[in-house]
C-alpha positions as a printed Julia matrix, in Angstrom:
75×3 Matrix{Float64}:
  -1.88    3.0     0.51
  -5.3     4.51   -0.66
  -8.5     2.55   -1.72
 -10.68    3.9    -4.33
 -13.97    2.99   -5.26
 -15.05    2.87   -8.89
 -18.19    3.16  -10.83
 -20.15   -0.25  -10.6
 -18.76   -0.56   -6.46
 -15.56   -1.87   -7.37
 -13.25   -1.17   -5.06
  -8.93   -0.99   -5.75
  -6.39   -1.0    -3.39
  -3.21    1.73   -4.22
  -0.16    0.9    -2.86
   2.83    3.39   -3.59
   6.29    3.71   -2.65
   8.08    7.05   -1.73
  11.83    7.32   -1.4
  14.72    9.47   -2.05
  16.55    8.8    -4.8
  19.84   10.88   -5.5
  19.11   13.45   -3.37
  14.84   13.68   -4.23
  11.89   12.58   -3.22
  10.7     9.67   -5.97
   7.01    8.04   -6.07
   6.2     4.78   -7.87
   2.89    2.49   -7.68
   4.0    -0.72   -6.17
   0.67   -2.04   -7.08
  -3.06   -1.74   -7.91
  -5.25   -4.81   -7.18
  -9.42   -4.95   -6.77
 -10.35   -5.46   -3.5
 -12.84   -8.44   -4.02
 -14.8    -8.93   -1.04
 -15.2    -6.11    1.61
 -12.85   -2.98    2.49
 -12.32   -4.47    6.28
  -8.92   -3.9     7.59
  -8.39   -7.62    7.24
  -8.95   -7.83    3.42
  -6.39   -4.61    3.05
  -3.79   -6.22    5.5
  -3.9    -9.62    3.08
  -2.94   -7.68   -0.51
   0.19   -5.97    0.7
   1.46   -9.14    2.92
   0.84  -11.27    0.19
   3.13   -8.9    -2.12
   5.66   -8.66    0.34
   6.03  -12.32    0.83
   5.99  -13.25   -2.87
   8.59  -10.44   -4.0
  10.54  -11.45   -0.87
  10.61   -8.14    0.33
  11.15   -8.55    4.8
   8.69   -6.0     6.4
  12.26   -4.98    8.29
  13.09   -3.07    4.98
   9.7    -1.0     5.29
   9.65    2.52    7.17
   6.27    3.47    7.58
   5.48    7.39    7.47
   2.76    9.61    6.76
   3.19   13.71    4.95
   0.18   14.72    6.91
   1.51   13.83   10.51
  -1.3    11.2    10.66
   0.19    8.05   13.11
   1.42    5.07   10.68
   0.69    1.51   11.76
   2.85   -0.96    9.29
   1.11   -3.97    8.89
């Protein structure tokens, strides 16, 4: 995940997938979606759940992990 602002003070929400396909590393955007209120943790938490639960993806078929070595907390 990643939030960018934008001119005007908009603010999106990134959300990106890595995975290994065939042997390589693969990247897709899952989403983009404007943040409409404020950038709290709360409003960040409610874009992705609100994905998962209408795609029916479980949150047991997530593995949370970071390139830099920064600590991951999955929603």
């Amino acid at each position: 995940m990643d939030e960018s602002t934008l001119r005007d003070s908009e603010v999106v929400l990134l959300v990106y997938s890595r995975y290994i396909d065939k042997s390589d590393f693969a990247e897709e955007m899952v989403f983009c979606k404007l943040l409409e209120t404020t950038t709290s943790t709360a409003d960040i938490y409610v874009k992705p759940n609100n994905y998962l639960r209408i795609n029916n993806i479980r949150i047991e078929n997530i593995t949370p992990c970071a390139a830099d070595g920064a600590p991951v907390k999955l929603l």
